[in-house]
Every structure is written in structure tokens, then in C-alpha cells.
mmJSON file of the N, C-alpha and C atoms, coordinates in Angstrom:
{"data_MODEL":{"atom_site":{
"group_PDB":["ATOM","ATOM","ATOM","ATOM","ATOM","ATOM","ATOM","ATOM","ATOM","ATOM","ATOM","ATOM","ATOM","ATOM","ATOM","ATOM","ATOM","ATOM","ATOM","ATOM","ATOM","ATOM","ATOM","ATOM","ATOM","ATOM","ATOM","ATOM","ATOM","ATOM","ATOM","ATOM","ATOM","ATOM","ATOM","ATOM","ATOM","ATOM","ATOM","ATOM","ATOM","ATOM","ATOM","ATOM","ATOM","ATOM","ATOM","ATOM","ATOM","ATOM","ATOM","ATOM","ATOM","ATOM","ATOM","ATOM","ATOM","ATOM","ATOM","ATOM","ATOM","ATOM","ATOM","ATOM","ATOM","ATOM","ATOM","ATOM","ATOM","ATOM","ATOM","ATOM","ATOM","ATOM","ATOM","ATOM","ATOM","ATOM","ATOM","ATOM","ATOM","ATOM","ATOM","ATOM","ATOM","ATOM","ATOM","ATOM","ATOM","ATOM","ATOM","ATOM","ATOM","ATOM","ATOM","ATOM","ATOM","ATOM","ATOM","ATOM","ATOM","ATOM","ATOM","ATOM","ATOM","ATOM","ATOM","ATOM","ATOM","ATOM","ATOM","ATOM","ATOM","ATOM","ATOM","ATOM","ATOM","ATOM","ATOM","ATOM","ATOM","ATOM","ATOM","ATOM","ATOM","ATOM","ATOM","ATOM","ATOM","ATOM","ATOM","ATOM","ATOM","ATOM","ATOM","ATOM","ATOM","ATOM","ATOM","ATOM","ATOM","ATOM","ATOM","ATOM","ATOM","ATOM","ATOM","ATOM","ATOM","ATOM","ATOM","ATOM","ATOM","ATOM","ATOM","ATOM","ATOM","ATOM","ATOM","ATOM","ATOM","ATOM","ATOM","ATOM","ATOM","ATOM","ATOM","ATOM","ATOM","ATOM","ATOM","ATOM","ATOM","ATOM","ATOM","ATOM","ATOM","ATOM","ATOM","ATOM","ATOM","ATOM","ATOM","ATOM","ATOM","ATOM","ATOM","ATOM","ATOM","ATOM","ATOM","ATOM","ATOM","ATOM","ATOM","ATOM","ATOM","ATOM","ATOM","ATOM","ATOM","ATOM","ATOM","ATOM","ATOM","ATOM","ATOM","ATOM","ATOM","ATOM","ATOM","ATOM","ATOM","ATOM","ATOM","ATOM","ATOM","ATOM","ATOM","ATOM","ATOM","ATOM","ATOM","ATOM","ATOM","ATOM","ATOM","ATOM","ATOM","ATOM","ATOM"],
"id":[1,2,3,4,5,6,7,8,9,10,11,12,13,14,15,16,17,18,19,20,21,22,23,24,25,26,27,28,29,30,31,32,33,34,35,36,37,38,39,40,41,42,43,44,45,46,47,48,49,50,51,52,53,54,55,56,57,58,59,60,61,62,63,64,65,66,67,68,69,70,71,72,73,74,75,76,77,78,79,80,81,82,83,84,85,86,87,88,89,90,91,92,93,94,95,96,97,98,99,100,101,102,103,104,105,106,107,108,109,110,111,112,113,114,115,116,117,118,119,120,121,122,123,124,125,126,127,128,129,130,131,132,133,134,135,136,137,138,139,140,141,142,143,144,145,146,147,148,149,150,151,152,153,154,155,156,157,158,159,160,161,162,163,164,165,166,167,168,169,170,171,172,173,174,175,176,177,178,179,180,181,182,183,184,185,186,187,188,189,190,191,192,193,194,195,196,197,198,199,200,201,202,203,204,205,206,207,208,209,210,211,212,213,214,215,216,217,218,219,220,221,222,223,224,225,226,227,228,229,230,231],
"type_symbol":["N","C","C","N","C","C","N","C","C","N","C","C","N","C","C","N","C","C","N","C","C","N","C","C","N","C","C","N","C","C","N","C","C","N","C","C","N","C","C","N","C","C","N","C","C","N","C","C","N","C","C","N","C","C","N","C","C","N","C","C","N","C","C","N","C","C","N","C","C","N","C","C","N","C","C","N","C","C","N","C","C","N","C","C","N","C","C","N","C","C","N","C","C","N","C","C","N","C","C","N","C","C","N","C","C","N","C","C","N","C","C","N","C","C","N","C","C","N","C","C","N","C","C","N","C","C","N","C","C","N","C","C","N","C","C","N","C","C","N","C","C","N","C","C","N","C","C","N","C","C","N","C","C","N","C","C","N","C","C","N","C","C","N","C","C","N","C","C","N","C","C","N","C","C","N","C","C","N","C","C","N","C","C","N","C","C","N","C","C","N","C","C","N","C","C","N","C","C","N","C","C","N","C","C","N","C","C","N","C","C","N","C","C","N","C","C","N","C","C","N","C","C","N","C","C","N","C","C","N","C","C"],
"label_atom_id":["N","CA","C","N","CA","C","N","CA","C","N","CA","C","N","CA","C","N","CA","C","N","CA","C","N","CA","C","N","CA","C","N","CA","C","N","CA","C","N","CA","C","N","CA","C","N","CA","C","N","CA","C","N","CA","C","N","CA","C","N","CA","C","N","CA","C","N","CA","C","N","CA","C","N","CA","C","N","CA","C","N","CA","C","N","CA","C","N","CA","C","N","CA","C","N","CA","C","N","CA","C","N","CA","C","N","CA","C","N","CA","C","N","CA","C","N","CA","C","N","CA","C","N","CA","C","N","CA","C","N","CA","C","N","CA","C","N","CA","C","N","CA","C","N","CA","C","N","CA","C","N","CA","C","N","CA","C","N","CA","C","N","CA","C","N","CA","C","N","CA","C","N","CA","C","N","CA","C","N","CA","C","N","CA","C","N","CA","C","N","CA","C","N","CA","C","N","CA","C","N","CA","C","N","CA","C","N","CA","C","N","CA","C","N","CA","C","N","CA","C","N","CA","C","N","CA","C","N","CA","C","N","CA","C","N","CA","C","N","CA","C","N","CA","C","N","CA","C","N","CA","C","N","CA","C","N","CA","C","N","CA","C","N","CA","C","N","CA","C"],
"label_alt_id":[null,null,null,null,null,null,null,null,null,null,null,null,null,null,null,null,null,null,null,null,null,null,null,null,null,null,null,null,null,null,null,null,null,null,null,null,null,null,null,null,null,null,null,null,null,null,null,null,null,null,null,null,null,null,null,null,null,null,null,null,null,null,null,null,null,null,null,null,null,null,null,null,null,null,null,null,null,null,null,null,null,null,null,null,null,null,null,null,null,null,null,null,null,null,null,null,null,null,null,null,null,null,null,null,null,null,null,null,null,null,null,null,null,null,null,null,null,null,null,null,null,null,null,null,null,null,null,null,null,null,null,null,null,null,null,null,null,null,null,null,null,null,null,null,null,null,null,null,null,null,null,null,null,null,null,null,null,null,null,null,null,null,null,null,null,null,null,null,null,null,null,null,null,null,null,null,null,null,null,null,null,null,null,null,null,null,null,null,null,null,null,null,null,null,null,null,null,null,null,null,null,null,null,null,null,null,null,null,null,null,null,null,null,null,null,null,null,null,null,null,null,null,null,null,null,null,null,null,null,null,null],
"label_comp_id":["UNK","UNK","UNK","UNK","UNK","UNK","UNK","UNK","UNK","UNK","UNK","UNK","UNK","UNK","UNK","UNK","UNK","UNK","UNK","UNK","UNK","UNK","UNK","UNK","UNK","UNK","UNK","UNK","UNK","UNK","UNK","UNK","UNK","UNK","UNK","UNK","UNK","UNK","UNK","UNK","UNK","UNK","UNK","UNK","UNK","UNK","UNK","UNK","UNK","UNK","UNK","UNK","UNK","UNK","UNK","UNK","UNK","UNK","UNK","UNK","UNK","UNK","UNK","UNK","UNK","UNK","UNK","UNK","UNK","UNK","UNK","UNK","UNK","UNK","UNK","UNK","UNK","UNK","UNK","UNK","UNK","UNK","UNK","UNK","UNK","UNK","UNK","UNK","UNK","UNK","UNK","UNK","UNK","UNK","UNK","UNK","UNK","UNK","UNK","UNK","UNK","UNK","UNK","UNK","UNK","UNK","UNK","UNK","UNK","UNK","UNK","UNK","UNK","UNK","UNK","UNK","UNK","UNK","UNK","UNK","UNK","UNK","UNK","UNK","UNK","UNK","UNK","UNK","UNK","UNK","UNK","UNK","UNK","UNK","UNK","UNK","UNK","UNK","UNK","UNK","UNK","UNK","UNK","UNK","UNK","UNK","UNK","UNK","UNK","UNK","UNK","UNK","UNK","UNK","UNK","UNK","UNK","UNK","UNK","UNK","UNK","UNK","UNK","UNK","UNK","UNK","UNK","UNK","UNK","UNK","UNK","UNK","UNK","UNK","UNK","UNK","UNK","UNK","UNK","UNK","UNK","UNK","UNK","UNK","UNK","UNK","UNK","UNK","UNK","UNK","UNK","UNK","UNK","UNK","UNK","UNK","UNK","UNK","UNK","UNK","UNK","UNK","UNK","UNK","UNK","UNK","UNK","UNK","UNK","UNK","UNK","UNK","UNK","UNK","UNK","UNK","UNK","UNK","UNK","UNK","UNK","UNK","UNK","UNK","UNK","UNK","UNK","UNK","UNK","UNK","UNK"],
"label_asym_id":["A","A","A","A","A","A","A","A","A","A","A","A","A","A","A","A","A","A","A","A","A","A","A","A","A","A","A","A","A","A","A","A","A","A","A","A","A","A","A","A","A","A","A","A","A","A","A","A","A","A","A","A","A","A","A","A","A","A","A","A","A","A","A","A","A","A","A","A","A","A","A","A","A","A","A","A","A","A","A","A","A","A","A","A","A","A","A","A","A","A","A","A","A","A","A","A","A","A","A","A","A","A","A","A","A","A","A","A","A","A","A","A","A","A","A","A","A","A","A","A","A","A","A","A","A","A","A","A","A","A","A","A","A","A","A","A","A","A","A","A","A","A","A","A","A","A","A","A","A","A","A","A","A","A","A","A","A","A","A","A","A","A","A","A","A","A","A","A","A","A","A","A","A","A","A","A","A","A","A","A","A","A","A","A","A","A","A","A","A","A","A","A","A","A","A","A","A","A","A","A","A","A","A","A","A","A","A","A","A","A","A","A","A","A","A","A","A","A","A","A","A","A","A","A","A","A","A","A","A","A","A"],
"label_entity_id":["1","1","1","1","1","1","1","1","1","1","1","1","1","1","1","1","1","1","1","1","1","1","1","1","1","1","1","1","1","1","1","1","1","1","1","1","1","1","1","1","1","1","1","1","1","1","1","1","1","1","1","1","1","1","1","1","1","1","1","1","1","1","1","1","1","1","1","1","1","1","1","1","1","1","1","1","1","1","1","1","1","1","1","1","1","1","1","1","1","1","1","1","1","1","1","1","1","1","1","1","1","1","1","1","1","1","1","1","1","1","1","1","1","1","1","1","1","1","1","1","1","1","1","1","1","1","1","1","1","1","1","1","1","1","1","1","1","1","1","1","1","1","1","1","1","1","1","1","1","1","1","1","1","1","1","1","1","1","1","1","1","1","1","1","1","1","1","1","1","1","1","1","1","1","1","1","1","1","1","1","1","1","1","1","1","1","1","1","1","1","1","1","1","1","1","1","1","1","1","1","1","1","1","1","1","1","1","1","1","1","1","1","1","1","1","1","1","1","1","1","1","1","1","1","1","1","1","1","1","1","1"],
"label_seq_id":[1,1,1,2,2,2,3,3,3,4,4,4,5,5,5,6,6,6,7,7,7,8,8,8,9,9,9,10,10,10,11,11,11,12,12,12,13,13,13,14,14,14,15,15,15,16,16,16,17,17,17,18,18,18,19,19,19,20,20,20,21,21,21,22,22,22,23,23,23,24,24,24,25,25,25,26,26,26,27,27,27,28,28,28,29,29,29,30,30,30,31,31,31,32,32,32,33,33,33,34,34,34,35,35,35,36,36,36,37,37,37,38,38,38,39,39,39,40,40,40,41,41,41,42,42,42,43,43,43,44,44,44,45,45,45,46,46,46,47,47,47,48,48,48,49,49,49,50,50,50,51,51,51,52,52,52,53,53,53,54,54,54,55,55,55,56,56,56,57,57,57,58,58,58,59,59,59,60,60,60,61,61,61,62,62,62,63,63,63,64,64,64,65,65,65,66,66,66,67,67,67,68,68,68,69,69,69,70,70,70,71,71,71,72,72,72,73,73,73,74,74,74,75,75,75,76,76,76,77,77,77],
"pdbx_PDB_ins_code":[null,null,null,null,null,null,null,null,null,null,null,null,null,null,null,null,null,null,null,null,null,null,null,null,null,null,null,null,null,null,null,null,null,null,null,null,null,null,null,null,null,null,null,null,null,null,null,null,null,null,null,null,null,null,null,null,null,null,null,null,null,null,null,null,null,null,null,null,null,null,null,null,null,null,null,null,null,null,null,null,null,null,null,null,null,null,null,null,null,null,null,null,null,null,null,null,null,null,null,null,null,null,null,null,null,null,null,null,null,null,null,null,null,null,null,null,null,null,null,null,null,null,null,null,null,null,null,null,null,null,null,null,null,null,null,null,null,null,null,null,null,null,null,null,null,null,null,null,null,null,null,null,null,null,null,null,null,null,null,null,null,null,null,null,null,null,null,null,null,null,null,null,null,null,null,null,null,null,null,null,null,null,null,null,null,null,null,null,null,null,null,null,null,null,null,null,null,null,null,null,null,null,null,null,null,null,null,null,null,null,null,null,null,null,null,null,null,null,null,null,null,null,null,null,null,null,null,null,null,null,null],
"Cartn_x":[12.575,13.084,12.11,11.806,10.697,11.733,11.348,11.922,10.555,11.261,10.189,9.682,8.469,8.405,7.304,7.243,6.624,5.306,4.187,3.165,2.34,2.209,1.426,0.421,0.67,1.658,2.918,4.116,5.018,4.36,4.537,4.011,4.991,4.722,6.006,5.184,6.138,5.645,6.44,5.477,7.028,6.304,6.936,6.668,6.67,5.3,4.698,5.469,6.012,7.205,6.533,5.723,5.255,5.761,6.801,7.287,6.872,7.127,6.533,6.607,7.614,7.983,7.06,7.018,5.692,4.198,4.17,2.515,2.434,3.302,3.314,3.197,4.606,4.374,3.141,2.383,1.337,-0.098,0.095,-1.27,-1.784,-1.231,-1.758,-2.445,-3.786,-4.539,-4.322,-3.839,-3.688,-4.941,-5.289,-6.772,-6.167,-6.32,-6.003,-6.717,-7.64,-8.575,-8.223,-7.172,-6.756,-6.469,-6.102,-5.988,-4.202,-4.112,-2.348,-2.109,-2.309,-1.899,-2.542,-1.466,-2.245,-2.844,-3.732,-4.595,-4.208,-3.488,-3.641,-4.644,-4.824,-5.92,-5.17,-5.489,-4.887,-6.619,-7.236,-8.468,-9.118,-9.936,-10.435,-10.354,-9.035,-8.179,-7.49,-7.289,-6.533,-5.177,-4.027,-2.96,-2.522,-1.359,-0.984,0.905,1.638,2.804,3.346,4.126,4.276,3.829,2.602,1.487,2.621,2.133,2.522,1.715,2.111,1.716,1.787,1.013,1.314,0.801,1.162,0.747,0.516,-0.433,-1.187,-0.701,-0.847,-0.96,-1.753,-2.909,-3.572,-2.86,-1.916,-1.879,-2.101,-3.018,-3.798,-3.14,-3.222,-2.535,-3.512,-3.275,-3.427,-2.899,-3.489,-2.809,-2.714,-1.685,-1.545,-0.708,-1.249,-0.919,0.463,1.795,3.349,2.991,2.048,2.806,1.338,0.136,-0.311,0.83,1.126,2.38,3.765,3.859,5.014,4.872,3.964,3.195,2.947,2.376,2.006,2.925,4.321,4.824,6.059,7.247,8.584,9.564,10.361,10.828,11.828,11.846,12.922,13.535,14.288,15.071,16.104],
"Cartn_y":[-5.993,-6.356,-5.843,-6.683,-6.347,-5.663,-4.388,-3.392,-2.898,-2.836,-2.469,-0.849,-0.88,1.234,1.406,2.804,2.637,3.439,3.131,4.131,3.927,3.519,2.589,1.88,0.37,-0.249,-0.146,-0.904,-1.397,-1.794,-2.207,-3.149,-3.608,-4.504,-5.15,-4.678,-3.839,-3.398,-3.7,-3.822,-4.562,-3.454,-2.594,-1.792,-2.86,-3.14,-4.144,-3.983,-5.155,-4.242,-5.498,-5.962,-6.95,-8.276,-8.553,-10.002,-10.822,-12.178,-13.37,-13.85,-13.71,-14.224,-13.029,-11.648,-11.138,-11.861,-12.091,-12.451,-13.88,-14.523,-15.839,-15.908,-14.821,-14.602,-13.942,-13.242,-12.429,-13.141,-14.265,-14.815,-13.843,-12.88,-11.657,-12.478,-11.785,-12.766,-11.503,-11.898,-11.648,-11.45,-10.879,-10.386,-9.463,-10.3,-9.774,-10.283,-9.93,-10.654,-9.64,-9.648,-8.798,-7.538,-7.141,-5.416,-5.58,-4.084,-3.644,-4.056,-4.223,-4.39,-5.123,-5.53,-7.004,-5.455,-6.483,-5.617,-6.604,-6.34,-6.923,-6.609,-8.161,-7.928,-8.747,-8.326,-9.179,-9.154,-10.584,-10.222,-9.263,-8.096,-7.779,-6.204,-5.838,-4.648,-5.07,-3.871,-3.919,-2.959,-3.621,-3.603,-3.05,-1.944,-1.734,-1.378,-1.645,-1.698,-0.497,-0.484,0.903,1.004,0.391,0.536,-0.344,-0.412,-0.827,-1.632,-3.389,-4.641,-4.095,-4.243,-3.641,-4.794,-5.33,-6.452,-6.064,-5.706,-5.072,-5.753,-5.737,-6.56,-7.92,-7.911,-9.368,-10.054,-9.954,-10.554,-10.623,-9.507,-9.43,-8.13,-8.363,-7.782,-6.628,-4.863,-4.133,-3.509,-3.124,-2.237,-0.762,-0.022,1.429,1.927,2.938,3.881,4.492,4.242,5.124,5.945,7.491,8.697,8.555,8.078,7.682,7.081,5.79,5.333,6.312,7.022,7.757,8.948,9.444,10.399,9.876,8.696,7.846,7.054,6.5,5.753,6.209,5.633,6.018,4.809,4.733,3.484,3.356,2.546,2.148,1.174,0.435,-0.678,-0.402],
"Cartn_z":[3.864,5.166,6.225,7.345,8.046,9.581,9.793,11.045,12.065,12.475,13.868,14.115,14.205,14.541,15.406,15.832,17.275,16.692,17.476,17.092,19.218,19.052,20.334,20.563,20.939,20.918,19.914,20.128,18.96,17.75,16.325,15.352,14.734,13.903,12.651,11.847,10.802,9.283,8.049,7.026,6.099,4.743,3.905,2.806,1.727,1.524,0.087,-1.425,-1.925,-3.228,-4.056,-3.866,-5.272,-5.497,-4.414,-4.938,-4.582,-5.361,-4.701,-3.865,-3.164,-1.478,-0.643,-0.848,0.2,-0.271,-1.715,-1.393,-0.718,-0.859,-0.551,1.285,1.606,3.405,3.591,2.887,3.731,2.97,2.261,1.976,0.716,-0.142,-0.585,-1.796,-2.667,-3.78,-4.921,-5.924,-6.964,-7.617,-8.528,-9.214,-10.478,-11.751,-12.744,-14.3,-14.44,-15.471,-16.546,-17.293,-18.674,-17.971,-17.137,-16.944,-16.805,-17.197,-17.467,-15.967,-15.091,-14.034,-12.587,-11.969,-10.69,-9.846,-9.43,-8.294,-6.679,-5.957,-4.721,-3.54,-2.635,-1.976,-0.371,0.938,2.233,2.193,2.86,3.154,2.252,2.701,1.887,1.616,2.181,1.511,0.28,-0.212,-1.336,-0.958,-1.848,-0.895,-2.258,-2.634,-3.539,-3.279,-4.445,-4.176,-3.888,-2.483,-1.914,-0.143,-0.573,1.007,2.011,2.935,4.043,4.705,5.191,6.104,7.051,7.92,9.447,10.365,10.971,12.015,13.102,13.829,15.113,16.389,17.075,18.283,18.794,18.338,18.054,16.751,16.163,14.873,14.014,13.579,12.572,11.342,10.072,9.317,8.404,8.921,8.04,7.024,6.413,4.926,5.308,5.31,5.324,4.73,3.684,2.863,3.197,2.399,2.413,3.458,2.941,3.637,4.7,5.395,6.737,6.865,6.967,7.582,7.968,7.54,7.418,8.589,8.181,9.432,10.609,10.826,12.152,12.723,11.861,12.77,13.215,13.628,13.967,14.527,13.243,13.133,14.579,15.291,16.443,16.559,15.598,15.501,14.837],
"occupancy":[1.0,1.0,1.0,1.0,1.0,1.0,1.0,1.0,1.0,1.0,1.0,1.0,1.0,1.0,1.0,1.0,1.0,1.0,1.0,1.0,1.0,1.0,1.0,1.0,1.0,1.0,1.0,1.0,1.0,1.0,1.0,1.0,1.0,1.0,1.0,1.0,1.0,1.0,1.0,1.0,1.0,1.0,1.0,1.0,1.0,1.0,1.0,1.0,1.0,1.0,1.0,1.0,1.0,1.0,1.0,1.0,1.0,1.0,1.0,1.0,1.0,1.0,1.0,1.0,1.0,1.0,1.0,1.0,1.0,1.0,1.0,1.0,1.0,1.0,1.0,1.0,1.0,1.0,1.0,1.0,1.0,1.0,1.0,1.0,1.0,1.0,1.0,1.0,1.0,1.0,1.0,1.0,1.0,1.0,1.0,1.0,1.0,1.0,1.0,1.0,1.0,1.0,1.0,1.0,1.0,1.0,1.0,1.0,1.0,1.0,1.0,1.0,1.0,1.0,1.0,1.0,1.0,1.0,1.0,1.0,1.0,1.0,1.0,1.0,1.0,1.0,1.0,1.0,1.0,1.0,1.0,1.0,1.0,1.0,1.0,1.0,1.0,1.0,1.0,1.0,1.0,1.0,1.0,1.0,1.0,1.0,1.0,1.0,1.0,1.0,1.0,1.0,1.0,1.0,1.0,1.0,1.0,1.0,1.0,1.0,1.0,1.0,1.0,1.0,1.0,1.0,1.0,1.0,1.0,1.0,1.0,1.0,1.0,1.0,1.0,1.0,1.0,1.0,1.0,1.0,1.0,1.0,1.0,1.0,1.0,1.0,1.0,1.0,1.0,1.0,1.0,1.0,1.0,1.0,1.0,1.0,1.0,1.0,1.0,1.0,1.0,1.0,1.0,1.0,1.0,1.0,1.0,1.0,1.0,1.0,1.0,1.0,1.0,1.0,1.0,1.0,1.0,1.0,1.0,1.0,1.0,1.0,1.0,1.0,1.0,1.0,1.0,1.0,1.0,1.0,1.0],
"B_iso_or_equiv":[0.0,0.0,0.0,0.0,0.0,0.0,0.0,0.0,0.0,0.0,0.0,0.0,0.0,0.0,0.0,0.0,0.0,0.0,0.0,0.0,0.0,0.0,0.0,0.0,0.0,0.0,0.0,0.0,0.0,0.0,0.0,0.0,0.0,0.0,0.0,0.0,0.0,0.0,0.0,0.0,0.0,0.0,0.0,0.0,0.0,0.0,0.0,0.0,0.0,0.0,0.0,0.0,0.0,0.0,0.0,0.0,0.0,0.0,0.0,0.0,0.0,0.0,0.0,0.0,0.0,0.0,0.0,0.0,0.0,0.0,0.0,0.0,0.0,0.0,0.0,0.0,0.0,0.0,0.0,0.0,0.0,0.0,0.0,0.0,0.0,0.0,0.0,0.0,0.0,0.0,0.0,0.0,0.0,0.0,0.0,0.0,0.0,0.0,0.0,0.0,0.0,0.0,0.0,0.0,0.0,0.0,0.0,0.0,0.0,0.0,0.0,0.0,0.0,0.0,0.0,0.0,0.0,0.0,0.0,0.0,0.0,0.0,0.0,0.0,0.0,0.0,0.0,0.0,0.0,0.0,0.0,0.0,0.0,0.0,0.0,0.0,0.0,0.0,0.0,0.0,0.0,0.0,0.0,0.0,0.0,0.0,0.0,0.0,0.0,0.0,0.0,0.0,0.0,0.0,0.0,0.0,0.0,0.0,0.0,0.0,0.0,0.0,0.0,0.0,0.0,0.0,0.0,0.0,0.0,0.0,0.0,0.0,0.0,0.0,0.0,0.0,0.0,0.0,0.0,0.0,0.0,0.0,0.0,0.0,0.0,0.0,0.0,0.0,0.0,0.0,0.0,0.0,0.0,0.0,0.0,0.0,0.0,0.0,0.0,0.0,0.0,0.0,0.0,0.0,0.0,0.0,0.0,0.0,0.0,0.0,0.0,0.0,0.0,0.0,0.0,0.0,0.0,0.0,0.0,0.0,0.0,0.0,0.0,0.0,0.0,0.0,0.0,0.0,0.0,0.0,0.0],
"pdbx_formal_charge":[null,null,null,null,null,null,null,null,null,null,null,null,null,null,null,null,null,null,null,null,null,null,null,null,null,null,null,null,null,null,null,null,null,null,null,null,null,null,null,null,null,null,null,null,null,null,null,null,null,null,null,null,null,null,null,null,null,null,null,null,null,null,null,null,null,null,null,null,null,null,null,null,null,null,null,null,null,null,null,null,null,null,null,null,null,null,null,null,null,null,null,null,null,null,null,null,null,null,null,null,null,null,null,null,null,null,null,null,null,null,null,null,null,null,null,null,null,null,null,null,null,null,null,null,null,null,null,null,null,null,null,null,null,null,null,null,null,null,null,null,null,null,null,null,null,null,null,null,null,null,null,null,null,null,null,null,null,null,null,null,null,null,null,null,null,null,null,null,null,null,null,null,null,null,null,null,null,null,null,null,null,null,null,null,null,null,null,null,null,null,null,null,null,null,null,null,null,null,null,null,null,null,null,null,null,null,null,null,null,null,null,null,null,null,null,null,null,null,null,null,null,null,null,null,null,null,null,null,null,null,null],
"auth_seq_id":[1,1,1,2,2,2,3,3,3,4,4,4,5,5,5,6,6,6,7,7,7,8,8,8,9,9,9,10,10,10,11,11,11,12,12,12,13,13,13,14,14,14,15,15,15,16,16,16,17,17,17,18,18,18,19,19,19,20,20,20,21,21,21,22,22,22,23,23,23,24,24,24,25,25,25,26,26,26,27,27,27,28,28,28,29,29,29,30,30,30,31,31,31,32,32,32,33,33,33,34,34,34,35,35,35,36,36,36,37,37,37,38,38,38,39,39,39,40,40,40,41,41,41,42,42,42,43,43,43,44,44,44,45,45,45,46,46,46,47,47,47,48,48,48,49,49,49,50,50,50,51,51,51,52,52,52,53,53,53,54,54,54,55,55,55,56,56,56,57,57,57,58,58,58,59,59,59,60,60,60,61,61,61,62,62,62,63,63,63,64,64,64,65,65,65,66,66,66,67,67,67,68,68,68,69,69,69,70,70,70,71,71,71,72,72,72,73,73,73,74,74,74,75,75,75,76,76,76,77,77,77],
"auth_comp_id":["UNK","UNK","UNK","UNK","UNK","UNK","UNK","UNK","UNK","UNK","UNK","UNK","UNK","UNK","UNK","UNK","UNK","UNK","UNK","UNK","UNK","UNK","UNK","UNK","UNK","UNK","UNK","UNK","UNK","UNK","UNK","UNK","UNK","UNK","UNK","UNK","UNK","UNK","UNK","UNK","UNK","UNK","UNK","UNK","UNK","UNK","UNK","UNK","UNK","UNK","UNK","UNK","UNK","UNK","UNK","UNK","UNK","UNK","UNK","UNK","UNK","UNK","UNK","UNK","UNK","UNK","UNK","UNK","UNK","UNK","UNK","UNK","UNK","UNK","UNK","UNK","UNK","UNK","UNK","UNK","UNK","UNK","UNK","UNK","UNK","UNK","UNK","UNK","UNK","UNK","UNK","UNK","UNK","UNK","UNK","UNK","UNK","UNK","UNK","UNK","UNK","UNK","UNK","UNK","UNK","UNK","UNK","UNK","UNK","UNK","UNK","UNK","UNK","UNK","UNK","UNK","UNK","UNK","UNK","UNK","UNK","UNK","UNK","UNK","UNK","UNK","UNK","UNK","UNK","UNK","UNK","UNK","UNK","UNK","UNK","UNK","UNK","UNK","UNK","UNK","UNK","UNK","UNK","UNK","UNK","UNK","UNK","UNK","UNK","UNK","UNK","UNK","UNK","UNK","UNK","UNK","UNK","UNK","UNK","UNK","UNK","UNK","UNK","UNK","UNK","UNK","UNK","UNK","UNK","UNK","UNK","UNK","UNK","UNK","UNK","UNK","UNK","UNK","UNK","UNK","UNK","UNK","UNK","UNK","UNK","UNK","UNK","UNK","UNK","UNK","UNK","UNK","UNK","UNK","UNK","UNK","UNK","UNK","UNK","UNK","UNK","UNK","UNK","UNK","UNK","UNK","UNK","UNK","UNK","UNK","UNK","UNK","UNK","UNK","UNK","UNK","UNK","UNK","UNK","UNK","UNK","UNK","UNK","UNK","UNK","UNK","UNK","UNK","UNK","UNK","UNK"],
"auth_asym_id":["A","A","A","A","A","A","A","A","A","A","A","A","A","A","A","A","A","A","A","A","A","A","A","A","A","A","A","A","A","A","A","A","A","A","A","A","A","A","A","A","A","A","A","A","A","A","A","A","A","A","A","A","A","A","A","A","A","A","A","A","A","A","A","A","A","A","A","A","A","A","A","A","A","A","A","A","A","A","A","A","A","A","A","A","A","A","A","A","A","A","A","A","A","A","A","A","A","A","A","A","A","A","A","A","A","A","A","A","A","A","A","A","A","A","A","A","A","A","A","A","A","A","A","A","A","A","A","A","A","A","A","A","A","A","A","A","A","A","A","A","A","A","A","A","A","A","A","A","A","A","A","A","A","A","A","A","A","A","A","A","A","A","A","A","A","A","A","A","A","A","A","A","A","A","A","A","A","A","A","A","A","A","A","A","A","A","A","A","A","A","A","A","A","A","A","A","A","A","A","A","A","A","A","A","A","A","A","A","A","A","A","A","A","A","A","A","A","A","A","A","A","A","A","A","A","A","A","A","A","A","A"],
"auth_atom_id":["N","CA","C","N","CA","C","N","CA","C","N","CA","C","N","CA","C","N","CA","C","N","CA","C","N","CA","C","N","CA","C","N","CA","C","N","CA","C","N","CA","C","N","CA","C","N","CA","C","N","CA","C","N","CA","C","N","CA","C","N","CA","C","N","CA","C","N","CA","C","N","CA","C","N","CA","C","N","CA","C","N","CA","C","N","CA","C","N","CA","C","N","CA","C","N","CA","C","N","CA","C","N","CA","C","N","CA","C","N","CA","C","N","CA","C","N","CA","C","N","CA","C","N","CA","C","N","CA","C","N","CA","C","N","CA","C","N","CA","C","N","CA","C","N","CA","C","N","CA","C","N","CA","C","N","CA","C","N","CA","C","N","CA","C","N","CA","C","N","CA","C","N","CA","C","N","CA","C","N","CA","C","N","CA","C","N","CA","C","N","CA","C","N","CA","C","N","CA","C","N","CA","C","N","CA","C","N","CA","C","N","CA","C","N","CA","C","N","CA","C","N","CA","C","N","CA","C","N","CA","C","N","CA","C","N","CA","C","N","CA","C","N","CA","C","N","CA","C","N","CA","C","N","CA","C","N","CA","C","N","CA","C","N","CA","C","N","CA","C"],
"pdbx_PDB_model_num":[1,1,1,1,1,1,1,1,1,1,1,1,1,1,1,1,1,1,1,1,1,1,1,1,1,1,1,1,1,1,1,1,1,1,1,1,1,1,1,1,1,1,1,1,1,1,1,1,1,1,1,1,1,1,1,1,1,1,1,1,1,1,1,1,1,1,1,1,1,1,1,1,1,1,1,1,1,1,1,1,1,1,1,1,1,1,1,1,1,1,1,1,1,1,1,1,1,1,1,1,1,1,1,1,1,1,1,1,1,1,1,1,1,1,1,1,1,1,1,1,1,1,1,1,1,1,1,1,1,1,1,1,1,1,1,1,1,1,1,1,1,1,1,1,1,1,1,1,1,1,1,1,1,1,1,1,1,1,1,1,1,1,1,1,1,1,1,1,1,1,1,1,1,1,1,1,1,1,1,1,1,1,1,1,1,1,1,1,1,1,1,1,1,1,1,1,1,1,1,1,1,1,1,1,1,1,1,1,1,1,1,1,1,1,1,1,1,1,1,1,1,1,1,1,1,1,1,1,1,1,1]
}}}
């Protein structure tokens, strides 16, 4: 579920959980040539389940780590 938190500016952040409806909303590319496990990518971060979408103010979508996220933001919605 995507909630709102403040850092400054506002952002929309959504905590990445692997399903197909987030990779599908966030464009995310799958990369898995025989390994125990998917490797996700937005652009050309790698996004891992847990991290955090963060949508900036221009629109543009970063990847940040649970506990940076956790430390930096403060949810207000």
C-alpha cells in the first residue's frame, strides 16, 4: 500500500515485497539466468525485496534501503 512520509519535500514511497503487480507498476526487470534467486533492477539500481520506491518530486523513482528509509523519513498520512 503506497502512504505518504515527510523528509523534505513530501514523497510517495511504497516498501518493494516482490509481486507482480509492483514490478509491473514500477516497470521493475527481472534478471535471473539459473541463480536461487530474482535479482531486481528500476533503471539501473537494483532493488531488493524489503528496499523502498521512493518517488521524488520530479517523478522520478529511487531505491532506498528499509533502515536509510527508516532513519530519514516520517510517515504523515
Amino acid at each position: 500500500m503506497l502512504h505518504k512520509y515527510r523528509k523534505s519535500p513530501i514523497v510517495e514511497a511504497e516498501q518493494f515485497d516482490g509481486s507482480d503487480e509492483m514490478i509491473e507498476r514500477y516497470s521493475v526487470h527481472v534478471f535471473n539466468p539459473n541463480l536461487a534467486k530474482n535479482i531486481f533492477f528500476i533503471g539501473m539500481n537494483v532493488l531488493a525485496i524489503g528496499d523502498w520506491i521512493v518517488k521524488d518530486e520530479y517523478g522520478n523513482y529511487q531505491v532506498v534501503a528499509d533502515d536509510i528509509f527508516r532513519k530519514s523519513y516520517e510517515r504523515c498520512d
